[in-house]
C-alpha positions in Angstrom: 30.2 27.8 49.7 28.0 29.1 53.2 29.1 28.1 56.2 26.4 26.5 58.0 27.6 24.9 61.1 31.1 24.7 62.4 31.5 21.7 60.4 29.3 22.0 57.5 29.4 24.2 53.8 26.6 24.2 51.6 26.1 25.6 48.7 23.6 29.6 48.6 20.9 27.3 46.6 20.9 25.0 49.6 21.0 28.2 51.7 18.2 29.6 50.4 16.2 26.4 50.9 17.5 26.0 54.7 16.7 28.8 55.7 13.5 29.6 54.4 11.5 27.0 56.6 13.6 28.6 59.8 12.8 32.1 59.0 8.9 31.7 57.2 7.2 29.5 59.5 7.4 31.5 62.6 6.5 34.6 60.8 3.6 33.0 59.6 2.3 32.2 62.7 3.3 35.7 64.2 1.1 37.2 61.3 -2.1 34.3 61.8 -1.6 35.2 66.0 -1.9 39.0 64.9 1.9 39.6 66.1 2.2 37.0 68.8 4.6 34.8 68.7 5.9 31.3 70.2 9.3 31.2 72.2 10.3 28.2 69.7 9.6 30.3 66.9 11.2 33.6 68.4 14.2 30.9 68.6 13.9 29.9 65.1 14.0 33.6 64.0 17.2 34.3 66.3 18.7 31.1 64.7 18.1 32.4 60.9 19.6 35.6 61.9 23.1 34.5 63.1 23.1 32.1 60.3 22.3 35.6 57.9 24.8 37.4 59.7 27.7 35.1 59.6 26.9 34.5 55.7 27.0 38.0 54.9 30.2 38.7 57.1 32.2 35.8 55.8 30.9 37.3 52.0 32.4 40.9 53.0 35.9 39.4 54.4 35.9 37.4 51.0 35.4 40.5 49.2 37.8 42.6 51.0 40.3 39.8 50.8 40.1 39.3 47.1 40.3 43.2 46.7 43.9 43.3 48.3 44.7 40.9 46.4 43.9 42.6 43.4 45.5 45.6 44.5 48.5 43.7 45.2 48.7 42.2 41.6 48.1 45.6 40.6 51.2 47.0 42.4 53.3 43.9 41.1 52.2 44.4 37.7 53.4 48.4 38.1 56.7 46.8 39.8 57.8 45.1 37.3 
């Protein structure tokens, strides 16, 4: 599960589907304006990228975590 607001975990399918209005929209009308760009959509973009960035950290802390916990069983498995 992806954290989408404080309160909120939805599934990467549901992601994926979230995210892609937020993030193709206002680059569509940045390429149509020839690389201008609306504050609401430079707003959109901003949100999309926290949302991105928080994903990907929480992913990497999951990973990392389920690593020392493999090394762990590893060492337990050696202790005994």
């Amino acid at each position: 599960m992806i954290k989408w607001s404080y309160d909120e975990e939805i599934t990467a399918e549901e992601f994926i589907r979230r995210i892609q209005p937020i993030v193709c929209d206002p680059v569509s009308t940045l390429m149509e304006c020839d690389g201008d760009m609306w504050l609401s959509d430079y707003s959109k973009l901003v949100s999309a990228f926290w949302r991105l960035k928080n994903a990907v950290d929480n992913m990497d802390k999951e990973e990392d975590t389920l690593e020392m916990l493999s090394k762990m069983d590893e060492q337990n498995a050696w202790d005994e």
